[in-house]
DRENDO-1510 file (C-alpha; in Angstrom, 1 decimal, always signed):
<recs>
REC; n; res; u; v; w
REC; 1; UNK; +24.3; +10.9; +0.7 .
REC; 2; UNK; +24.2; +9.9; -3.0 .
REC; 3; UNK; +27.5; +7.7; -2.6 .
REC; 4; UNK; +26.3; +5.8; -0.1 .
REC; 5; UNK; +23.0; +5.0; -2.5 .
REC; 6; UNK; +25.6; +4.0; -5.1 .
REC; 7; UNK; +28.0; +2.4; -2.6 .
REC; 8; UNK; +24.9; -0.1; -2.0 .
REC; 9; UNK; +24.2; -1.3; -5.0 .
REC; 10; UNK; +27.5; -1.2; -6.4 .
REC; 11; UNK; +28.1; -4.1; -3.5 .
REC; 12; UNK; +25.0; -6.2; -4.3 .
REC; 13; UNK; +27.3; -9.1; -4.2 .
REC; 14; UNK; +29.5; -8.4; -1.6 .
REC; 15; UNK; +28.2; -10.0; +1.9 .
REC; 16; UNK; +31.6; -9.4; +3.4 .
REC; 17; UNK; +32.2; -6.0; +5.1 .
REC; 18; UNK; +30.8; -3.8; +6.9 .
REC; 19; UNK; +28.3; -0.6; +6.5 .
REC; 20; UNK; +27.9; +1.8; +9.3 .
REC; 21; UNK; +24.3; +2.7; +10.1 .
REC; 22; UNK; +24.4; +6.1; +7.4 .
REC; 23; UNK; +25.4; +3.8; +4.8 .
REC; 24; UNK; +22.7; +1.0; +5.8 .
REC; 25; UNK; +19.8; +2.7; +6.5 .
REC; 26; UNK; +20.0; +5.5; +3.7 .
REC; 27; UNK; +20.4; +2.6; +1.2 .
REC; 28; UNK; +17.2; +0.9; +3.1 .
REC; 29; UNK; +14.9; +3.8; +2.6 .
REC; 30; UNK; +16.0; +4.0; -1.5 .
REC; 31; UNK; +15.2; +0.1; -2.0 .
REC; 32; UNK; +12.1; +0.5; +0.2 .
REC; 33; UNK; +11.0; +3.5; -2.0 .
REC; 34; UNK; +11.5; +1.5; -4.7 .
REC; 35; UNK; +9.5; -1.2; -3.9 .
REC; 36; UNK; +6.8; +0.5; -2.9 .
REC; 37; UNK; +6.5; +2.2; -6.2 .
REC; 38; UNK; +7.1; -0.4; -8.5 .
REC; 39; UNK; +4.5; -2.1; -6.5 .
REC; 40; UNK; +1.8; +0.4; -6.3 .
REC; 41; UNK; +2.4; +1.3; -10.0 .
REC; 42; UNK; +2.4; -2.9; -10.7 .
REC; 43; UNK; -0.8; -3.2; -9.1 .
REC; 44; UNK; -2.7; -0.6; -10.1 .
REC; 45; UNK; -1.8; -1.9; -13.6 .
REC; 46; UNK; -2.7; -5.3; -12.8 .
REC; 47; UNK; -5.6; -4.6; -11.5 .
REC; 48; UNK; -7.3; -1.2; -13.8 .
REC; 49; UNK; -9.4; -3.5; -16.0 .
REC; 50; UNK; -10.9; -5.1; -12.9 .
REC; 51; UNK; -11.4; -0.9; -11.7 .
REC; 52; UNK; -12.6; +0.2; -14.6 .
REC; 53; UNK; -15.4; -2.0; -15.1 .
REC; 54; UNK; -16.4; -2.4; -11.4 .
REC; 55; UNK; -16.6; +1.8; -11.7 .
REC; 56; UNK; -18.8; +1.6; -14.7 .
REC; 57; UNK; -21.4; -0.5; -12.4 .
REC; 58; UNK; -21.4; +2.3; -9.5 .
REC; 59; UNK; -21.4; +4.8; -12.1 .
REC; 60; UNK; -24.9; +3.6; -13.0 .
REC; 61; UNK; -24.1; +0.7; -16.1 .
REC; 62; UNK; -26.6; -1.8; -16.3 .
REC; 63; UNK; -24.1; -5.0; -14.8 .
REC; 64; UNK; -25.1; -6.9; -18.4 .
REC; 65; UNK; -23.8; -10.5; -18.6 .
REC; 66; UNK; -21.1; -9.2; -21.0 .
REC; 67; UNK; -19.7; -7.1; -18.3 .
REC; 68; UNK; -20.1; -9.4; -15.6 .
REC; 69; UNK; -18.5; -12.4; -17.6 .
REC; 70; UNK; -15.9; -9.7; -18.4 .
REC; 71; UNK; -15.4; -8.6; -14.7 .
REC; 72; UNK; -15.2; -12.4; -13.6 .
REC; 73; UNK; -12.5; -12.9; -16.3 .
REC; 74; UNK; -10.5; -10.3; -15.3 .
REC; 75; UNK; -10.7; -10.7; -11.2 .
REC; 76; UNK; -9.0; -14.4; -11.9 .
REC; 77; UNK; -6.4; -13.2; -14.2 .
REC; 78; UNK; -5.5; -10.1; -12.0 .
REC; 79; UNK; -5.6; -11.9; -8.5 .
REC; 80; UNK; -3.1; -14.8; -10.6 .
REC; 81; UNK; -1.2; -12.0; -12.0 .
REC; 82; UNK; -1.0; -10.2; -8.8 .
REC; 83; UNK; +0.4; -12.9; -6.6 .
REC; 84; UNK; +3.1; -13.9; -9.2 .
REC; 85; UNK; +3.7; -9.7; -9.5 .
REC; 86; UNK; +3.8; -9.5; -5.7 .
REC; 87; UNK; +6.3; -12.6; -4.9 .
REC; 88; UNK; +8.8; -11.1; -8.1 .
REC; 89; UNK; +9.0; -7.4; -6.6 .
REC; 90; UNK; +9.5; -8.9; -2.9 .
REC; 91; UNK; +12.1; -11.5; -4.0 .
REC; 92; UNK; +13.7; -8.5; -5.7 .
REC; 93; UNK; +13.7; -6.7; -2.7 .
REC; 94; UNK; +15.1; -9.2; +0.0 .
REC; 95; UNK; +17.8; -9.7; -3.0 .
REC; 96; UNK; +19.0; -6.2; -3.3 .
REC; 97; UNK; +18.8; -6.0; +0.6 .
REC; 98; UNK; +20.3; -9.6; +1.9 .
REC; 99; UNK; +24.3; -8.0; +1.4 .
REC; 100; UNK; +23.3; -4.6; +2.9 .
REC; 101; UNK; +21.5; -6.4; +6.2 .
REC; 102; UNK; +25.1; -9.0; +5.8 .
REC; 103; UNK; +27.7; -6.2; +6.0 .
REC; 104; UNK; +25.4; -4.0; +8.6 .
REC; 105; UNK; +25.0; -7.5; +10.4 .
REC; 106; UNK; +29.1; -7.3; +10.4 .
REC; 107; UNK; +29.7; -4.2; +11.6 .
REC; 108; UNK; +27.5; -5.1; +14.9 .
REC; 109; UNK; +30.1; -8.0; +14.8 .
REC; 110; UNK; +27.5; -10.4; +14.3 .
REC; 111; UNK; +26.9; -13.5; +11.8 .
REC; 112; UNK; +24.8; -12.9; +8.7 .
REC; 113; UNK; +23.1; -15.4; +9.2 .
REC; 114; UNK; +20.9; -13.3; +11.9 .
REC; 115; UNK; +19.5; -11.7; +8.7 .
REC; 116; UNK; +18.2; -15.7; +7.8 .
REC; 117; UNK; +15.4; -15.2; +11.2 .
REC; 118; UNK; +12.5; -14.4; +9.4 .
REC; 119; UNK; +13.1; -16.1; +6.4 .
REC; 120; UNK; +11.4; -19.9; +7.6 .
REC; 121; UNK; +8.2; -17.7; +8.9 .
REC; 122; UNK; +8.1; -15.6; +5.4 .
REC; 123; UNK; +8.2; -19.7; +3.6 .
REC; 124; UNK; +5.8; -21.6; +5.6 .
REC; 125; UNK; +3.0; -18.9; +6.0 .
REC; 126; UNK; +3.4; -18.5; +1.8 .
REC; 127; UNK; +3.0; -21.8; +1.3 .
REC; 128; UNK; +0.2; -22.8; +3.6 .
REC; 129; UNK; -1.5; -19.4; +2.4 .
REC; 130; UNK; -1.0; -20.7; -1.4 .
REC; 131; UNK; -2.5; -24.2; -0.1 .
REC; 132; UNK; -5.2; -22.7; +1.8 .
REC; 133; UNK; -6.1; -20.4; -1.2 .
REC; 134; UNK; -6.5; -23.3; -3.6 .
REC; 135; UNK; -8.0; -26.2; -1.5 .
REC; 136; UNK; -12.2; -26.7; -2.4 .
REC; 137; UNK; -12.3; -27.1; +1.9 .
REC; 138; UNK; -9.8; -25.1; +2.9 .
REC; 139; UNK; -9.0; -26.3; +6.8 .
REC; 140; UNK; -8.8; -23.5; +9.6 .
REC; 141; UNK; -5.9; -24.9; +11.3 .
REC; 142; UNK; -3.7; -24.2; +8.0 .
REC; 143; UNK; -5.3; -20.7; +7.6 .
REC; 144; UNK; -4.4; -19.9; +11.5 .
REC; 145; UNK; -0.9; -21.5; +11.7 .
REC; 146; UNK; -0.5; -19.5; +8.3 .
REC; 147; UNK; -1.5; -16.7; +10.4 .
REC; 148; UNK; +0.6; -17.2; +12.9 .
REC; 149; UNK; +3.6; -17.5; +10.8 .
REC; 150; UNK; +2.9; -14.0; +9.4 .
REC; 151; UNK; +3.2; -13.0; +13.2 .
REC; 152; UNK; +6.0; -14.9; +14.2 .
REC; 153; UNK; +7.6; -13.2; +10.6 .
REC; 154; UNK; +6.7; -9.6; +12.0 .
REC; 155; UNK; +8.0; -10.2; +15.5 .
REC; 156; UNK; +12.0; -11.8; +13.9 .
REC; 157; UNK; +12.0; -8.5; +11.4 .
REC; 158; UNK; +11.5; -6.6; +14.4 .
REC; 159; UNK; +14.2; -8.2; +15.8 .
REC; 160; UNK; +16.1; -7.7; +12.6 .
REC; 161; UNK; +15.5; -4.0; +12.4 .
REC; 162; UNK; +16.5; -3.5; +16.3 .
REC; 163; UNK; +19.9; -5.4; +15.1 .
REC; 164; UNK; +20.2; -3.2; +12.6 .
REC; 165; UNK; +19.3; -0.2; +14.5 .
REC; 166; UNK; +22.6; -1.1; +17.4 .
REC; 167; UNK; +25.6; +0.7; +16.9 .
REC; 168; UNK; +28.4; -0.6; +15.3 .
REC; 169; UNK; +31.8; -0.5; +17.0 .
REC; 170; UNK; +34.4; +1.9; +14.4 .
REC; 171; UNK; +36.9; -0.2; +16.0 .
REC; 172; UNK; +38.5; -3.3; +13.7 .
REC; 173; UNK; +36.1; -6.6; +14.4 .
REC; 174; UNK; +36.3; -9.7; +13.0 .
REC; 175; UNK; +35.0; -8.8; +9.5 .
REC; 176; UNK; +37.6; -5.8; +9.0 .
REC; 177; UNK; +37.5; -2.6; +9.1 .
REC; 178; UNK; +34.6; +0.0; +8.5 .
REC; 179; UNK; +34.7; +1.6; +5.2 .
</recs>
Protein backbone atom coordinates (compact mmCIF):
# COMPACT_ATOMS: atom_id res chain seq x y z
CA UNK A 1 0.00 0.00 0.00
CA UNK A 2 2.72 2.48 1.03
CA UNK A 3 4.80 1.67 -2.16
CA UNK A 4 2.30 2.47 -4.41
CA UNK A 5 1.93 6.08 -2.46
CA UNK A 6 5.71 6.36 -3.03
CA UNK A 7 5.69 4.75 -6.43
CA UNK A 8 3.30 7.94 -7.33
CA UNK A 9 5.15 10.57 -6.52
CA UNK A 10 8.47 9.22 -7.15
CA UNK A 11 6.95 9.25 -11.01
CA UNK A 12 5.73 12.91 -10.96
CA UNK A 13 7.41 13.24 -14.17
CA UNK A 14 7.02 10.29 -15.84
CA UNK A 15 3.72 10.38 -18.22
CA UNK A 16 4.86 7.26 -19.89
CA UNK A 17 3.67 3.88 -18.47
CA UNK A 18 1.22 2.54 -17.03
CA UNK A 19 -0.55 2.18 -13.36
CA UNK A 20 -3.04 -0.44 -12.64
CA UNK A 21 -6.17 0.76 -10.90
CA UNK A 22 -4.38 -0.17 -7.01
CA UNK A 23 -1.63 1.89 -7.90
CA UNK A 24 -3.89 4.85 -9.44
CA UNK A 25 -6.51 5.19 -7.20
CA UNK A 26 -4.68 4.66 -3.80
CA UNK A 27 -2.24 7.42 -4.94
CA UNK A 28 -5.62 9.58 -5.86
CA UNK A 29 -7.13 9.26 -2.43
CA UNK A 30 -3.40 10.51 -0.73
CA UNK A 31 -3.18 13.71 -3.12
CA UNK A 32 -6.94 14.23 -2.58
CA UNK A 33 -6.35 14.05 1.24
CA UNK A 34 -3.87 16.37 0.85
CA UNK A 35 -5.61 18.90 -0.83
CA UNK A 36 -8.33 18.92 1.16
CA UNK A 37 -6.25 19.56 4.20
CA UNK A 38 -3.89 22.03 3.03
CA UNK A 39 -6.99 23.74 1.88
CA UNK A 40 -9.15 23.70 4.83
CA UNK A 41 -6.12 24.48 7.06
CA UNK A 42 -5.23 27.51 4.26
CA UNK A 43 -8.51 28.85 4.49
CA UNK A 44 -9.32 28.87 7.87
CA UNK A 45 -6.07 30.78 8.13
CA UNK A 46 -6.94 33.14 5.58
CA UNK A 47 -9.92 33.80 6.72
CA UNK A 48 -9.66 33.75 11.07
CA UNK A 49 -9.23 37.54 11.31
CA UNK A 50 -12.41 38.01 9.25
CA UNK A 51 -14.03 35.01 12.03
CA UNK A 52 -12.85 36.44 14.78
CA UNK A 53 -14.12 39.79 14.54
CA UNK A 54 -17.50 38.87 12.88
CA UNK A 55 -17.78 36.43 16.31
CA UNK A 56 -17.05 39.42 18.54
CA UNK A 57 -20.32 41.17 16.85
CA UNK A 58 -22.67 38.00 17.55
CA UNK A 59 -21.04 37.65 20.73
CA UNK A 60 -22.62 40.94 21.71
CA UNK A 61 -19.55 43.77 20.75
CA UNK A 62 -20.85 47.07 20.00
CA UNK A 63 -19.93 46.81 15.77
CA UNK A 64 -17.87 50.34 16.49
CA UNK A 65 -16.48 51.96 13.34
CA UNK A 66 -12.97 50.63 14.30
CA UNK A 67 -14.19 47.16 14.05
CA UNK A 68 -16.26 47.56 11.08
CA UNK A 69 -13.39 49.47 9.13
CA UNK A 70 -11.32 46.52 10.46
CA UNK A 71 -13.80 43.80 9.31
CA UNK A 72 -14.14 45.59 5.82
CA UNK A 73 -10.30 45.58 5.58
CA UNK A 74 -9.91 42.18 6.23
CA UNK A 75 -13.02 40.64 4.02
CA UNK A 76 -11.01 42.32 0.81
CA UNK A 77 -7.66 41.06 1.72
CA UNK A 78 -8.89 37.47 2.68
CA UNK A 79 -11.42 37.02 -0.41
CA UNK A 80 -7.90 38.34 -2.66
CA UNK A 81 -5.85 36.08 -0.62
CA UNK A 82 -8.23 33.33 -0.86
CA UNK A 83 -8.66 33.17 -4.59
CA UNK A 84 -4.81 33.37 -5.18
CA UNK A 85 -4.59 30.43 -2.13
CA UNK A 86 -7.33 28.50 -3.89
CA UNK A 87 -5.91 28.62 -7.65
CA UNK A 88 -2.04 27.63 -6.04
CA UNK A 89 -3.30 24.42 -4.04
CA UNK A 90 -5.53 23.27 -7.18
CA UNK A 91 -2.80 23.93 -9.70
CA UNK A 92 -0.74 21.83 -7.28
CA UNK A 93 -3.04 19.23 -7.34
CA UNK A 94 -3.80 18.73 -11.17
CA UNK A 95 0.24 18.86 -11.21
CA UNK A 96 0.87 16.03 -8.93
CA UNK A 97 -2.07 14.14 -10.55
CA UNK A 98 -1.65 14.91 -14.61
CA UNK A 99 1.27 11.76 -14.83
CA UNK A 100 -0.87 9.46 -12.51
CA UNK A 101 -4.29 10.09 -14.73
CA UNK A 102 -1.39 9.83 -18.06
CA UNK A 103 0.04 6.30 -17.08
CA UNK A 104 -3.68 5.06 -15.76
CA UNK A 105 -4.93 6.72 -19.11
CA UNK A 106 -2.22 4.08 -20.72
CA UNK A 107 -2.99 1.17 -19.15
CA UNK A 108 -6.77 1.49 -20.58
CA UNK A 109 -4.66 1.84 -23.85
CA UNK A 110 -5.85 5.19 -24.26
CA UNK A 111 -4.06 8.69 -25.14
CA UNK A 112 -3.26 11.07 -22.34
CA UNK A 113 -4.55 13.47 -23.78
CA UNK A 114 -8.23 12.13 -22.60
CA UNK A 115 -7.05 13.50 -19.14
CA UNK A 116 -6.87 17.27 -21.21
CA UNK A 117 -11.26 17.10 -21.36
CA UNK A 118 -12.01 19.13 -18.64
CA UNK A 119 -9.20 21.31 -18.73
CA UNK A 120 -10.95 24.15 -21.48
CA UNK A 121 -14.22 24.13 -19.10
CA UNK A 122 -11.92 24.47 -15.72
CA UNK A 123 -10.12 27.90 -18.05
CA UNK A 124 -13.06 29.63 -19.47
CA UNK A 125 -15.52 29.41 -16.42
CA UNK A 126 -12.16 30.92 -14.26
CA UNK A 127 -11.78 33.45 -16.35
CA UNK A 128 -15.30 34.73 -17.08
CA UNK A 129 -15.86 34.12 -13.10
CA UNK A 130 -12.64 36.50 -12.49
CA UNK A 131 -14.27 38.98 -15.25
CA UNK A 132 -17.65 38.75 -13.84
CA UNK A 133 -16.24 39.29 -10.17
CA UNK A 134 -14.51 42.54 -11.09
CA UNK A 135 -16.78 44.27 -13.67
CA UNK A 136 -18.93 47.54 -11.95
CA UNK A 137 -22.04 45.80 -14.22
CA UNK A 138 -21.30 42.51 -14.31
CA UNK A 139 -23.45 40.94 -17.40
CA UNK A 140 -25.65 37.74 -16.76
CA UNK A 141 -24.80 36.09 -19.85
CA UNK A 142 -21.03 35.86 -18.59
CA UNK A 143 -22.09 34.84 -15.10
CA UNK A 144 -24.46 31.91 -16.76
CA UNK A 145 -22.05 30.72 -19.56
CA UNK A 146 -19.56 30.80 -16.55
CA UNK A 147 -21.97 28.60 -15.03
CA UNK A 148 -22.33 26.47 -17.45
CA UNK A 149 -18.78 25.85 -17.99
CA UNK A 150 -18.51 24.65 -14.34
CA UNK A 151 -21.21 22.04 -15.53
CA UNK A 152 -19.83 21.12 -18.67
CA UNK A 153 -16.28 20.77 -16.25
CA UNK A 154 -18.25 18.34 -13.84
CA UNK A 155 -19.88 16.23 -16.49
CA UNK A 156 -15.86 15.60 -18.62
CA UNK A 157 -14.34 14.73 -14.86
CA UNK A 158 -17.06 12.38 -14.71
CA UNK A 159 -16.07 11.10 -17.80
CA UNK A 160 -12.56 11.18 -16.63
CA UNK A 161 -13.15 9.23 -13.45
CA UNK A 162 -15.35 6.46 -15.39
CA UNK A 163 -12.02 6.24 -17.64
CA UNK A 164 -10.16 5.87 -14.90
CA UNK A 165 -12.43 3.57 -13.15
CA UNK A 166 -12.27 0.73 -16.64
CA UNK A 167 -10.05 -1.98 -16.23
CA UNK A 168 -6.87 -2.11 -17.63
CA UNK A 169 -5.80 -5.04 -19.88
CA UNK A 170 -2.34 -6.89 -17.87
CA UNK A 171 -1.64 -7.87 -21.26
CA UNK A 172 1.40 -5.68 -23.16
CA UNK A 173 -0.41 -2.47 -25.01
CA UNK A 174 1.03 0.04 -26.85
CA UNK A 175 2.62 1.88 -23.88
CA UNK A 176 4.43 -1.34 -22.46
CA UNK A 177 4.01 -3.38 -20.00
CA UNK A 178 2.22 -3.00 -16.47
CA UNK A 179 4.57 -2.49 -13.65
Amino acid sequence: MRNEVIGGFRRLRDFGGRDTPGQFWLFAAVVLGLYVSVGFAGGVLITYPLMEAMFAIQAGAEPSSELLDRLDEHFDGATQKLMLFTLLTTVSYYALMAAAVARRLHDIGRSARWGLLPIPFAAYAVVAFWVTWHEDFPTHWLFDSAAAAHALYGLAVLGLIVLLALPGSPAPNRYGDRR
